[in-house]
Structures are given as C-alpha cells and as structure tokens.
C-alpha positions in Angstrom: 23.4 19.3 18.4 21.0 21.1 15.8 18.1 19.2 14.0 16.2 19.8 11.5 12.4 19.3 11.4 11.4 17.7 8.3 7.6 17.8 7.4 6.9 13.9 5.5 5.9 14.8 1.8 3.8 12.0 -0.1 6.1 9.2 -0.9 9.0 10.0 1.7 10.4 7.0 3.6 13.4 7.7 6.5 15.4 6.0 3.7 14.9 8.5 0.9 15.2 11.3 3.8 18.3 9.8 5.1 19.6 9.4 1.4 19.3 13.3 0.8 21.2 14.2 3.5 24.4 11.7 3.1 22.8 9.6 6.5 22.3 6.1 7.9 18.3 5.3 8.0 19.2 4.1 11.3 20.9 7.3 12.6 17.5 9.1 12.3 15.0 6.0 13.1 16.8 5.3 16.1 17.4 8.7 17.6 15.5 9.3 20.9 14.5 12.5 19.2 11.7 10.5 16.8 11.0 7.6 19.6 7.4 9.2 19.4 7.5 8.4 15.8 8.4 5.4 15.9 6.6 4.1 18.5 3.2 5.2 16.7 4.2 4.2 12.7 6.2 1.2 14.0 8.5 1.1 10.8 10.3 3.6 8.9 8.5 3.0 5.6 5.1 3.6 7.0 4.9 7.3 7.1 2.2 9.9 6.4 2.2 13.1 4.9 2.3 15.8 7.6 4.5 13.9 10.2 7.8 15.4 11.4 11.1 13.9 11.5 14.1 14.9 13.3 17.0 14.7 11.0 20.2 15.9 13.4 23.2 17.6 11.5 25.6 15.5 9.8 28.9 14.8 11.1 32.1 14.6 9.3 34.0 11.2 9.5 37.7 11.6 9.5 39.6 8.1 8.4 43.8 8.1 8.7 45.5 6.1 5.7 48.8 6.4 4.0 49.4 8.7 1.3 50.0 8.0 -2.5 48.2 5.5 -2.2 44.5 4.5 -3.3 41.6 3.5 -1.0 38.2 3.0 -1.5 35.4 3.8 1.2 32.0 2.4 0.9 29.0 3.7 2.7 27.3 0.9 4.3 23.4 0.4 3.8 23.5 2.1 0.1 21.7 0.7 -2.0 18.7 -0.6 -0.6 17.3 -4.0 -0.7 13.8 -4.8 -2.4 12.6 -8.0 -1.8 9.1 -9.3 -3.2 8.0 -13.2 -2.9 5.5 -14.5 -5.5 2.7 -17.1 -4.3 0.1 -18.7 -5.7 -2.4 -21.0 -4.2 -0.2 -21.1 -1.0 2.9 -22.0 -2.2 6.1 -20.6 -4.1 6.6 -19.6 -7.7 9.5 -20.7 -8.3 12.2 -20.5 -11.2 9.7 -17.8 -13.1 11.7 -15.5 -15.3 11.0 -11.5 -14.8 11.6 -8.0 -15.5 12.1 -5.6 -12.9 12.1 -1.6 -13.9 12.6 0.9 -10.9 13.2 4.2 -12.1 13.4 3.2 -15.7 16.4 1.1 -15.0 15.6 -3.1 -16.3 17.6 -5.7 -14.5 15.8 -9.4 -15.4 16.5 -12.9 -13.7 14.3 -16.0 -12.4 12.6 -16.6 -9.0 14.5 -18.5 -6.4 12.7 -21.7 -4.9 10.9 -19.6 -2.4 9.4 -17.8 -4.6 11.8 -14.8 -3.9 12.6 -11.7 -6.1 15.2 -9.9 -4.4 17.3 -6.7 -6.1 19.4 -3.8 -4.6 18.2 -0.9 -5.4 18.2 3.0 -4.9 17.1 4.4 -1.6 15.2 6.9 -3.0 13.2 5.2 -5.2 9.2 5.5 -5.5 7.9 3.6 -7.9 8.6 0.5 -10.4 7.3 -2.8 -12.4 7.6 -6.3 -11.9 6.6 -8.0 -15.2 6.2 -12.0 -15.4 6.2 -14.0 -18.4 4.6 -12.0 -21.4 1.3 -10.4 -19.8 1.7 -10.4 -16.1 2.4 -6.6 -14.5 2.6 -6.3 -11.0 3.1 -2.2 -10.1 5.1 -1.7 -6.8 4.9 1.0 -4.8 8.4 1.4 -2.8 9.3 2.9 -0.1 6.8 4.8 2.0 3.6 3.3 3.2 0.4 4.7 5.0 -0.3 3.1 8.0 -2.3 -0.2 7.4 -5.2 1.7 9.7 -6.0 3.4 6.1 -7.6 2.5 2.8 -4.5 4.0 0.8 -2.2 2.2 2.8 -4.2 -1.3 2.0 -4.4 -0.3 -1.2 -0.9 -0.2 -1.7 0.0 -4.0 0.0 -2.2 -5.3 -1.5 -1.1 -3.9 -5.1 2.3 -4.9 -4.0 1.1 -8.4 -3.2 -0.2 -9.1 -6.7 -3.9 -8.6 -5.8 -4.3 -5.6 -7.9 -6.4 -2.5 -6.6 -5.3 0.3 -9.0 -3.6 3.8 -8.1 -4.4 4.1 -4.8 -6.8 5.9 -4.2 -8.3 5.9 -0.4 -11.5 4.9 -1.6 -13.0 1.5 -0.7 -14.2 1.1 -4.2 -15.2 -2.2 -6.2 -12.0 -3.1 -7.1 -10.4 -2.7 -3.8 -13.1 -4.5 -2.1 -12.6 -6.8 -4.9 -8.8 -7.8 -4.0 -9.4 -7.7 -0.2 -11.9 -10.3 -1.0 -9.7 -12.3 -2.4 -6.6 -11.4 -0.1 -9.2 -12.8 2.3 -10.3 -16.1 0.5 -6.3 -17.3 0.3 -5.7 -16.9 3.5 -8.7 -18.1 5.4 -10.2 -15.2 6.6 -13.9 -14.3 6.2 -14.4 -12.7 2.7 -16.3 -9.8 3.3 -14.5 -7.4 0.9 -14.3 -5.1 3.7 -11.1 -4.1 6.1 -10.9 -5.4 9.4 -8.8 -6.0 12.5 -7.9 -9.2 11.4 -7.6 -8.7 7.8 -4.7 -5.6 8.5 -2.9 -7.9 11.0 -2.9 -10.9 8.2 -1.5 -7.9 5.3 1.4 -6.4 7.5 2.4 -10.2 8.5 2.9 -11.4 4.8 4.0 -8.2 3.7 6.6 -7.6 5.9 5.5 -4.1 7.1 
C-alpha cells in the first residue's frame, strides 16, 4: 500500500487532511503507520506545524443496488461536530440566544440547560465567532491545536474558553497572563498568571482536548 507523507501546515487538523483526500479521520489516526503520532500529540486536533502524517491511498468502495432506481449514499463522519459550553461562575448559561459564523456562514439558536452550544459543521474549517446577546464576541479557533506544552496552544483554549487572550501569539504577554489568571481563580488553582503543570492539566480537562 502507498502513503503519502504529509508535512502539518499551520492550522491543519487530521480532519481537514482527511477531508481533502475524500477519507475517514479515523482511517488515518488510527493507522499503525502514525501510532508515533499519536501517541506523542494524543489527539488528532493537536498538531504542530512540521509534523508528518501518513495519509495511505484511497480505496474505492464498490456498493451493488438495482438499477433505474435512485439511492442515496452518505459519507459517515461529514460534517463535523463543534461543541462549545458557556459557564459562568461555575455553573451553566443556559437558554442564552447566539450567533454562530464559521466561514462566513450564520446559523443562531439558544443554549441548552448545560450550557451547551453544539452545531455541525465543515471539517475543514479554521476559524469562526460566537456572538452572545448584543456585545459579547467570543473568537474560536477550530480545528488544530498546539500542544498544551506551548504558549500558542494556551492561548488558543483559553480564547476558546471565553477568557480572551487575543491572536495567538506565543508570547506570555499581559493579557495572556491576564486570562490564565483568571482561568486560574475559577477554578481553584493558584493565580499566578503563569503556566504550569497543573494549570495545562485543568485547560485540556474542561476543554476537551
């Protein structure tokens, strides 16, 4: 079987990869070929620029059914799923109405009683909004993630957790020491203002990755 070695670009996830190529995410996360890979990222969103992924050669999928007759065939695990839960103070905010925008496409709708924001959405996509109320802008970044090891890549859970850093940038300036101060105040950790051990455990915990 032939494979092609695919050097990560700045904002690649195995999702996006696996989109360009017609592929299951799965199909190249889980093939022994990247068990190096994923053993030292952990999850297929947190990627860096420079690593390579094995992407094998796609297979086609033959599928008997009786003629003059129409069928429909859907690809399963198109679109993706995003899924960001609001919090304040500890607990839920619920029944909050929103704007979501990825890729200059709006969809609007309330928060479930958990809090929960949850939209399908393109597997490709890099970037979008989630606006609350009249004045509230919360930037996500979607899809690829640096490793939680990094500045950059606690910059960008914590932007996506509502405590707002700015662009990430890599640099552990004011405002990023700012919002892991506060990221550290809610949830009981020393507020230094500074990464630590405990403070990139608690971030991959409540954001999921």
């Amino acid at each position: 079987m032939e494979y092609e070695e695919y050097k990560v670009k700045q904002g690649d996830s195995i999702a996006s990869i696996a989109f360009k190529r017609g592929l299951f995410p799965d199909t190249i996360w889980d093939d022994p070929k990247n068990k190096e890979l994923k053993e030292k990222r952990g999850c297929p969103d947190v990627l860096m620029p420079g690593d390579i992924v094995f992407v094998r050669e796609k297979k086609e999928k033959e599928e008997s059914c009786a003629t003059e007759q129409k069928h429909r065939f859907r690809r399963k695990g198109v679109p993706a799923k995003l899924e960001v839960q609001l919090m304040e103070d500890g607990e839920p905010r619920d029944n909050l109405e929103y704007q979501l925008i990825i890729d200059g496409i709006s969809v609007s709708g309330k928060t479930d009683k958990d809090g929960w924001v949850r939209h399908s959405i393109p597997p490709n996509a890099k970037k979008g909004e989630l606006k609350i109320g009249d004045s509230e802008v919360i930037d996500l970044q979607i899809g690829r993630l640096d490793p939680v090891t990094t500045i950059e890549g606690i910059q960008q859970r914590l932007n996506n957790l509502a405590f707002n850093c700015g662009e990430p940038s890599g640099k552990l300036d004011d405002r990023t020491s700012a919002a892991i101060r506060s990221f550290q105040q809610e949830h009981g950790l020393e507020a230094t203002g500074k990464p630590d051990e405990k403070t990139e455990s608690k971030l991959v915990e409540v954001h999921g990755s």
